[in-house]
Residue, then its C-alpha position, 0 to 999 in steps of 0.5 A: x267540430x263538423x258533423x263530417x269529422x263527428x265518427x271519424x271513420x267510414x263504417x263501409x265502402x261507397x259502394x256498398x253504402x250506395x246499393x243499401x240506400x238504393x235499395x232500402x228507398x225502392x223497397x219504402x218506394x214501391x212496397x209502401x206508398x204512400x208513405x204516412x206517419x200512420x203507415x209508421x206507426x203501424x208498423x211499430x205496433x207490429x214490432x212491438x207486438x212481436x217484441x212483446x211475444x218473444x220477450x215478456x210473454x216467452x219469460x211470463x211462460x217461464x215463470x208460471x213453469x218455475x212456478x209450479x215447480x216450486x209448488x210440487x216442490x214444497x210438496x215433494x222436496x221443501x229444501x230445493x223450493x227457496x232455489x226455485x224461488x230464486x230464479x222466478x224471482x229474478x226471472x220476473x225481475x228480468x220481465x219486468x224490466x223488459x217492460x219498462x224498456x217497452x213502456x219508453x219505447x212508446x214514447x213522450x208521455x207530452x203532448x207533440x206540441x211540447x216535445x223537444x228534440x234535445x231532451x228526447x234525445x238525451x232520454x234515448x241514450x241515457x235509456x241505452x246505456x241503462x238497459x244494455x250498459x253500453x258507453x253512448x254519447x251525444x252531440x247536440x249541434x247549433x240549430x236544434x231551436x230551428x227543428x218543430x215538434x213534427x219534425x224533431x219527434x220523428x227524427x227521435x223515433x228513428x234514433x230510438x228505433x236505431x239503438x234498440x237495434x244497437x241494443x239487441x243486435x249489435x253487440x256495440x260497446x261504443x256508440x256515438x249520437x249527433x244531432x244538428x241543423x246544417x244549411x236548413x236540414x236537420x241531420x242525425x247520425x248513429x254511428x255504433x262499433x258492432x258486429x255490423x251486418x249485411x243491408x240487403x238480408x236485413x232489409x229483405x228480413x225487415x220486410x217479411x218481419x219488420x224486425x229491424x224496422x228499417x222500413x219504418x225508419x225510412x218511411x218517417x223519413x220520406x214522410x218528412x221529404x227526407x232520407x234515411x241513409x244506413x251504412x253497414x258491413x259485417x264487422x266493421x259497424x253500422x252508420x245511420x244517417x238522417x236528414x230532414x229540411x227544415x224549410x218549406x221547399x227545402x232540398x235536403x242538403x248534402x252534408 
């Protein structure tokens, strides 16, 4: 099976495609040059960062209040603290899940030198379906020996920041994965049966709050002398494609 036929459907029309690409480049282009590996970096901490305040810090919150709660209750009304209790617990369960989720976020605990393409990959789907349950699957192409360690972390690094916007956003039940070398250019495609949402608002939200990381996404790609190509409109998915050249001096191939 080609990598063209892997979804078998177009998630938007050309056009649309084409000026969400235009202007997801110009805004890497012109607000985020030059483009560097630590500049992506970055801007992963900031997301990171604001993940962590809006998700454990807000539930941490949360339970010291629950907390106290079950202490003035075992002062006040000791048949509603095991009722408190419960919910701290899960509360804190759900906290600590959370942080695992960021702990894999950060990545291979390998030195780069080691870090293999396909294993990374299969790690960031299994970690999809694990924390939002949903159905994933992943398609390792021929070629992948072809792709260093370089190339094939941060090719795994768009896909992970790619289905935690899945997880968190998209509201997805299926998503699929492809991962290939076609003419010297690895290629990567996400491809997710969401909710959808419209390129233009995202991208200027990603610049003011780097939530998305659709900047980040794009600049590890230029770093690379590749491109980042997102297609998505409001219900109908979103597609997210990758190429890298693998060789020096390579243009990236049309596939």
């Amino acid at each position: 099976m080609s990598l063209k036929t892997l979804f078998g459907r177009q998630t938007t029309s050309p056009t649309i495609a084409l000026i969400g690409t235009a202007e997801l480049q110009e805004d890497s282009a012109q607000t985020i040059a030059p483009l560097t590996h630590l500049r992506a970096l970055d801007e992963q901490r900031k997301r990171i960062a604001m993940d962590l305040h809006d998700g454990p810090v807000q539930t941490l919150t949360s339970v010291l209040l629950r907390v106290e709660l079950a202490t003035a209750s075992l002062r006040k009304q000791p048949d509603s603290a095991p009722e408190e209790l419960a919910q701290v617990r899960t509360m804190a369960r759900e906290c600590l899940a959370e942080l695992r989720g960021f702990i894999s976020d950060l990545g291979p605990a390998a030195p780069l030198e080691e870090f293999e393409l396909p294993t990374g990959a299969r790690q960031c789907v299994s970690s999809l379906r694990s924390r939002w349950g949903i159905t994933a699957t992943l398609t390792l192409g021929e070629g992948l020996d072809e792709v260093g360690p370089e190339a094939g972390f941060n090719a795994c690094r768009v896909l992970q920041e790619a289905l935690t916007n899945v997880g968190k956003h998209a509201d997805a039940s299926v998503v699929t994965v492809s991962l290939g070398v076609v003419a010297g250019v690895l290629v990567l495609e996400v491809a997710d049966d969401g909710r959808g949402f419209d390129l233009l608002v995202a991208r200027k939200r990603s610049s003011e709050r780097r939530r998305l990381g659709l900047v980040g996404m794009a600049e590890r790609a230029r770093a690379l002398s590749g491109d980042l190509r997102i297609d998505s409109v409001p219900g109908r998915g979103t597609r997210v494609r990758l190429r890298i050249p693998l060789r020096d001096g390579s243009d990236v191939a049309t596939v």
